[in-house]
C-alpha atoms as one frame of an Amber mdcrd trajectory, in Angstrom:
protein
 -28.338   3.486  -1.307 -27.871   3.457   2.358 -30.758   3.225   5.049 -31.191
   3.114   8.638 -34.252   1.190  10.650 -34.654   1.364  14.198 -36.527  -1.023
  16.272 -37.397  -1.694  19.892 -39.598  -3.989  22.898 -40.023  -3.968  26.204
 -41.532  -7.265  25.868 -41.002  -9.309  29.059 -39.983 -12.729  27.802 -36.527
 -11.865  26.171 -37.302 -13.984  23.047 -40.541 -12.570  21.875 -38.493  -8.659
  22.574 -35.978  -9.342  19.954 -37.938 -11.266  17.363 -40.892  -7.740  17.945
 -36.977  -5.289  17.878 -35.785  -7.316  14.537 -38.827  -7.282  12.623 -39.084
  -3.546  12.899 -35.915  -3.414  11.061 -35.569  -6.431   8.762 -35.046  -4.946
   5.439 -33.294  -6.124   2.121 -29.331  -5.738   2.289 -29.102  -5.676   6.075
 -25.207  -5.511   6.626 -24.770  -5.067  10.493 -27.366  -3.698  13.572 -26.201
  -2.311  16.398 -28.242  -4.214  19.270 -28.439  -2.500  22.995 -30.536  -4.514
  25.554 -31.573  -4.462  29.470 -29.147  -6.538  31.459 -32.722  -8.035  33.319
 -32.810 -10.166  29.896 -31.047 -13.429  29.319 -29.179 -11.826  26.492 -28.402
 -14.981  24.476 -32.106 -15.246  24.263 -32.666 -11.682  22.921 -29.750 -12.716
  20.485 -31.174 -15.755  19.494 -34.589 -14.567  18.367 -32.988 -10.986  16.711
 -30.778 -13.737  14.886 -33.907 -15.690  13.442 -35.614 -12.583  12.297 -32.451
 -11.025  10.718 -30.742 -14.275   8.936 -26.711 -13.838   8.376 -26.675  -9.919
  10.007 -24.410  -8.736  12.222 -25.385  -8.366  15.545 -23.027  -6.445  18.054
 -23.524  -3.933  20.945 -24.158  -4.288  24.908 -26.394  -3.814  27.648 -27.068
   0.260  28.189 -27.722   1.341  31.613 -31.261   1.505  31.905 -32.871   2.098
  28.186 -32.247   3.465  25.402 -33.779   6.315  23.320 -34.855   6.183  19.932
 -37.698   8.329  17.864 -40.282   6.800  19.666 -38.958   8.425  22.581 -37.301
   7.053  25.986 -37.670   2.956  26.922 -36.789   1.298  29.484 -36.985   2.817
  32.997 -38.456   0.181  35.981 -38.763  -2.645  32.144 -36.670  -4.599  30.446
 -35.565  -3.085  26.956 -34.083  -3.773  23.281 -33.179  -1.522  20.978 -32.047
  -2.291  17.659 -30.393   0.437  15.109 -29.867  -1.372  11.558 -28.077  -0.146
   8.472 -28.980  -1.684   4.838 -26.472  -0.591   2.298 -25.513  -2.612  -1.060
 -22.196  -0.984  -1.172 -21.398  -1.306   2.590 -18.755  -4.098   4.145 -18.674
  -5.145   8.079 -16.209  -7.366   9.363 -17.148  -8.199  13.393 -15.401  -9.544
  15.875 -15.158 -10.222  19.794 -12.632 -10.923  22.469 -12.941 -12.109  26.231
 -10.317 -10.549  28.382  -8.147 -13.506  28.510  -4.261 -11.344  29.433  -2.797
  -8.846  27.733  -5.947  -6.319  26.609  -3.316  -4.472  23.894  -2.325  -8.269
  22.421  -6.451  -8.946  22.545  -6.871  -5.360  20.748  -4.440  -6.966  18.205
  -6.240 -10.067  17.880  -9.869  -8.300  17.800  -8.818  -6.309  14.830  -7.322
  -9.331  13.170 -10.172 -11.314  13.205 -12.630  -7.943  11.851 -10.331  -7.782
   9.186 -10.882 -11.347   8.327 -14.549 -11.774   8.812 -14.954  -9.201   6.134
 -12.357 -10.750   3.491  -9.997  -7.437   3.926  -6.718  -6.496   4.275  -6.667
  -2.859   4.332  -7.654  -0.724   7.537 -11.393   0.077   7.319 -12.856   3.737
   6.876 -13.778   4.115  10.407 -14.789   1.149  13.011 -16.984   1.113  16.323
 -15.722  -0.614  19.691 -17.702  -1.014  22.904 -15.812  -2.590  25.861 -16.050
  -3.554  29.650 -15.630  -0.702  31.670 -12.056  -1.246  32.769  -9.053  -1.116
  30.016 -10.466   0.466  26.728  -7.452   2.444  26.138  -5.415  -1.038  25.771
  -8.275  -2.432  23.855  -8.223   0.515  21.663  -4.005   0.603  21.098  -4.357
  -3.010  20.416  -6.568  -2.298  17.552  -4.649   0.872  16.235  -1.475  -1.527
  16.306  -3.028  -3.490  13.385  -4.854  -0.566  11.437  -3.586   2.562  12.372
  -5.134   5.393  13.176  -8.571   5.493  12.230 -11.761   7.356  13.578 -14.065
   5.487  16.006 -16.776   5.823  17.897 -18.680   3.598  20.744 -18.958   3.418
  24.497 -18.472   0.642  27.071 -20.783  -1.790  28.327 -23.298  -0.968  31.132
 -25.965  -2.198  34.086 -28.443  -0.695  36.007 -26.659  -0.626  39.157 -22.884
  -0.643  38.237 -22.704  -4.183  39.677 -20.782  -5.367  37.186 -23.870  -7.050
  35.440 -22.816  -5.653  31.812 -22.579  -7.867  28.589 -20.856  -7.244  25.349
 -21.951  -9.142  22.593 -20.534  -9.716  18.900 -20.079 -12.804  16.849 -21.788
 -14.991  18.232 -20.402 -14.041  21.634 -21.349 -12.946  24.688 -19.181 -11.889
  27.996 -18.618  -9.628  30.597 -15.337  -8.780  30.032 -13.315  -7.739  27.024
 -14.219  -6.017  23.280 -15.805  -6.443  20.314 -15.572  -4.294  17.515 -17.286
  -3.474  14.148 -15.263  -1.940  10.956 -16.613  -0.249   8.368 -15.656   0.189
   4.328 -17.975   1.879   1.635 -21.083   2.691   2.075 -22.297   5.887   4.373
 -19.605   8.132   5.495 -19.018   8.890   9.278 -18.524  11.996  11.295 -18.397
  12.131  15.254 -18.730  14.859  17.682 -17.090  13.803  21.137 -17.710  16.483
  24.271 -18.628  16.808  27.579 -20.078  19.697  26.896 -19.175  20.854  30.615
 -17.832  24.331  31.092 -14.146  25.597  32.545 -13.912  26.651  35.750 -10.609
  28.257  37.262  -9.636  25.315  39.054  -7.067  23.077  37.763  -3.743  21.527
  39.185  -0.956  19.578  38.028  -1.526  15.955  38.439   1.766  15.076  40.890
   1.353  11.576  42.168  -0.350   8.599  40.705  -1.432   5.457  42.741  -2.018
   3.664  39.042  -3.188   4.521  35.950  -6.394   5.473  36.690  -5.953   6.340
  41.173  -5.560  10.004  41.086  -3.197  10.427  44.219  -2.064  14.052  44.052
  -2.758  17.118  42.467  -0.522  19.727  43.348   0.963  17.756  45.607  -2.527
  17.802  47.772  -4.544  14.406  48.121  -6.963  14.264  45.403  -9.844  14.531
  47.336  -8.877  17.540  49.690  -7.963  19.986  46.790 -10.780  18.857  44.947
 -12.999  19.553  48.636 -11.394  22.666  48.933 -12.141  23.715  45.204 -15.439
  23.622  46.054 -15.815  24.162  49.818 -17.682  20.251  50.558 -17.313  18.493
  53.341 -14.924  15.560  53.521 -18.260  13.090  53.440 -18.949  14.219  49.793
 -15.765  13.193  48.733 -15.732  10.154  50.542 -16.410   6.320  48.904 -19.145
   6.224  46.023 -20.183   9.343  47.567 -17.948  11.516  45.105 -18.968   9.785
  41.945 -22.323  11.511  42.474 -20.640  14.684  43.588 -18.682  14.897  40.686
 -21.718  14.237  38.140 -21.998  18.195  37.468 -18.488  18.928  38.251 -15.792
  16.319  37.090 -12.270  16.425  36.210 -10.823  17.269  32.199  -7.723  17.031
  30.209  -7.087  18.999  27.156  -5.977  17.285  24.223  -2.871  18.885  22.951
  -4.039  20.966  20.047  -6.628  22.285  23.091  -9.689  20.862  20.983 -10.826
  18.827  22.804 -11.530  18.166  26.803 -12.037  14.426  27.786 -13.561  14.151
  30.926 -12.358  12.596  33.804 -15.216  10.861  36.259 -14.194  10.414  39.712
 -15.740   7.295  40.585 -14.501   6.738  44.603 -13.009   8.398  47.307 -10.421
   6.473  48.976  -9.142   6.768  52.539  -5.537   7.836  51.376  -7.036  10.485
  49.943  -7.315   9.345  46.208  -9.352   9.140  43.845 -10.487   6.273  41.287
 -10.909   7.819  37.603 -12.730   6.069  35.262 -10.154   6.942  32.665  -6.155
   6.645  32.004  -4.372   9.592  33.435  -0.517  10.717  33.246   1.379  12.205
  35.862   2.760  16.367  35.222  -0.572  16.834  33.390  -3.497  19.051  34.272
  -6.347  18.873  35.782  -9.687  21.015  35.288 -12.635  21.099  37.177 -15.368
  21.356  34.966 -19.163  22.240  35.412 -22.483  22.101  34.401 -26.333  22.113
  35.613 -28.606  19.362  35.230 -30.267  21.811  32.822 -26.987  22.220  30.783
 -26.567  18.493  31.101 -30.231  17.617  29.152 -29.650  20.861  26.864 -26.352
  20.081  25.594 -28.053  16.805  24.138 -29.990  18.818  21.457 -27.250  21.212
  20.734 -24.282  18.584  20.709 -27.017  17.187  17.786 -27.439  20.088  16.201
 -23.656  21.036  16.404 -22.937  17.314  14.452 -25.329  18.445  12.014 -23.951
  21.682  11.238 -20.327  20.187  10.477 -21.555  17.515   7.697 -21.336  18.691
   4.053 -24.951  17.100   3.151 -27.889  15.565   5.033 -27.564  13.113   7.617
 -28.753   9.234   7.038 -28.979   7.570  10.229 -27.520   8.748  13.870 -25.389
   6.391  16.452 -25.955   8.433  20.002 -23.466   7.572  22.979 -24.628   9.101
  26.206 -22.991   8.777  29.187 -24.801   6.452  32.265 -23.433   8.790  34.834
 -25.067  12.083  33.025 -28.278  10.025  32.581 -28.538   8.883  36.185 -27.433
  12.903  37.091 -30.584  13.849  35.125 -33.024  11.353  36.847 -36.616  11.582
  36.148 -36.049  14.276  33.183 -34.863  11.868  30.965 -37.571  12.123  28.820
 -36.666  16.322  28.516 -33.623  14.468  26.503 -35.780  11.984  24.633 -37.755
  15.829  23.257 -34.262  17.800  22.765 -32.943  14.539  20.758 -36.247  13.948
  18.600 -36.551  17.595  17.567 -32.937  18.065  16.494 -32.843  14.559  14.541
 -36.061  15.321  12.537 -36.588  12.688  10.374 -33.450  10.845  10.923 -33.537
   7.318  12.370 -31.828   6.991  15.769 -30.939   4.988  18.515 -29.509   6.575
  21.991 -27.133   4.265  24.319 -25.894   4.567  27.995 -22.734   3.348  28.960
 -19.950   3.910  31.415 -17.382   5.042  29.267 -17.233   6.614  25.683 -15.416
   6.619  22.894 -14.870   9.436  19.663 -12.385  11.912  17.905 -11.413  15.355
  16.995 -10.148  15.449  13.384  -6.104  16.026  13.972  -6.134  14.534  17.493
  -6.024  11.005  18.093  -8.940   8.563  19.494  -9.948   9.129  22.742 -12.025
   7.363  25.447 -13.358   9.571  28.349 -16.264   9.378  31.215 -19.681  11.655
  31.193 -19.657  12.304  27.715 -21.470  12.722  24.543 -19.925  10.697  21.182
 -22.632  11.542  19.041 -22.111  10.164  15.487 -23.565  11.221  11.994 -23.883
   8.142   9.045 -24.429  10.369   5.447 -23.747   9.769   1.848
């Protein structure tokens, strides 16, 4: 029978927060737990002492940018954090694995899955598998992986700081880098659904992407720098568009693609303003494809947390075990000091369910009939039930 555990510190010394986080969860058939931790913490420490507590588990995740929520509400904020979500099941299998960015990120993807496949004594694809990734090529990562296994749903988000420094960690396997993936597969035990959104609304403004500068330097839409149509869409100045000025503009108002069955709308986070007129995405984007400038409130931005819950739980044919929350850094540092309206809308629409809420700079989920898809300010929200 599958349970969930959730633990968490904010213990100071790193060593004495994981062993208090692990022995909230330790539990009889432990098979893998989902670790997210401050980047303030020497994180092989916090490894370390989770690893004493919980003998021969699985340990993967990253640093979130700054906390995590679980039922006992928001933690983290101006200290350190761990937050541990832990899944016991005698019919579940987890093969883990990690890889630095070391060349090609789609032969790494390869490798990664490989190596998961391996550490769990299989060689079919697995039901569904989690990746979390530096902020940078998770789309290569991701193709890598899909190479080896196919298409199978995921879920995860990429690794994050406090101050988008470039301070992140991802962690798996006795690992621990800044840059690359790790990945967890999954066979038997709970079943998995995932509801991926931005939960932003359409506005009437879209163009066709018509220059790229690289995959992810929005040039041209419509043939009009990137950051003068966007300006123009919404009558700023040319400061607001300008540098790391426009990542903050764009918090309730990025960019979207539709998938091609129109299900689903990744978001697009414009991350810098560039003198050319450009744009750095935090995403892979194609030339003669549109654009859509979405929006939504800071008050749409915490609400849609409780009803992109209550949405997952509508969808599942029986009652939800455990939940896996991905919420985006740049929506959390958008909402500020309300964070803890989230921590509420979260609590009351998991109930009784264990949980464990992440912030990272990049997500990861799927529509059923589309394909895997990473995006920026979004929601993957995922359901574990028998």
């Amino acid at each position: 029978m599958f349970k969930a555990f959730v633990g968490s510190s904010t213990n100071s010394d790193p060593k004495a927060a994981g062993k208090e986080a692990a022995a909230a969860v330790k539990a009889a058939d432990l098979k893998a737990a989902f670790v997210y931790a401050s980047c303030d913490y020497n994180i092989p420490d916090v490894l370390a002492a989770i690893g004493e507590v919980l003998t021969g588990v699985p340990l993967f995740g990253n640093t979130s940018f700054t906390g995590v929520i679980t039922p006992a509400g928001y933690i983290g904020g101006d200290k350190p954090f761990v937050g541990i979500l832990a899944f016991a099941d005698p019919d579940l299998t987890v093969g883990v694995a990690a890889e630095a960015k070391d060349g090609c990120s789609i032969s790494k993807g390869e490798a990664l899955a490989k190596a998961a496949l391996g550490a769990a004594g299989k060689d079919c694809p697995p039901d569904y598998f989690y990746m979390a990734a530096s902020p940078a090529e998770e789309e290569k990562y991701l193709e890598g992986i899909t190479k080896v296994i196919g298409r199978k749903p995921f879920f995860g988000g990429s690794a994050a700081d406090n101050s988008i420094e470039g301070k992140w960690l991802l962690y798996a396997d006795g690992k621990c880098f800044a840059d690359g993936c790790v990945a967890a597969f999954f066979w038997g035990g709970p079943k998995m659904a995932n509801l991926f959104t931005g939960a932003y609304r359409e506005t009437e403004d879209f163009g066709v992407i018509t220059k790229l500068g690289g995959e992810r330097v929005l040039a041209e839409i419509d043939g009009v720098p990137a950051t003068e149509k966007y300006a123009k869409w919404r009558n700023l100045d040319k400061e607001a568009v300008t540098g790391g000025n426009l990542l903050v503009t764009t918090i309730t108002s990025p960019l979207g693609i539709k998938d091609r069955l129109g299900k689903l709308i990744a978001i697009r986070h414009p991350m810098g303003g560039n003198p050319d007129g450009s744009m750095n995405i935090g995403n892979v984007l194609s030339e003669k494809t549109v654009v859509i400038r979405m929006e939504a409130t800071v008050d749409e931005l915490i609400g849609s947390t409780g009803e992109t819950l209550k949405a997952l739980i509508a969808k599942l044919p029986g009652k939800p075990a455990a939940f896996h929350l991905v919420h985006c850094g740049g929506r959390r540092a958008g909402i500020g000091d309300r964070i803890g309206e989230v921590a509420e809308q979260l609590k009351a629409a998991a109930g009784d369910v264990p949980f464990l809420c992440e912030f990272t700079f990049g997500e990861y989920g799927f529509e059923r009939d589309g394909e895997n898809t990473c995006g920026g300010l979004m929601l993957s929200f995922t359901a574990f039930y028998a």
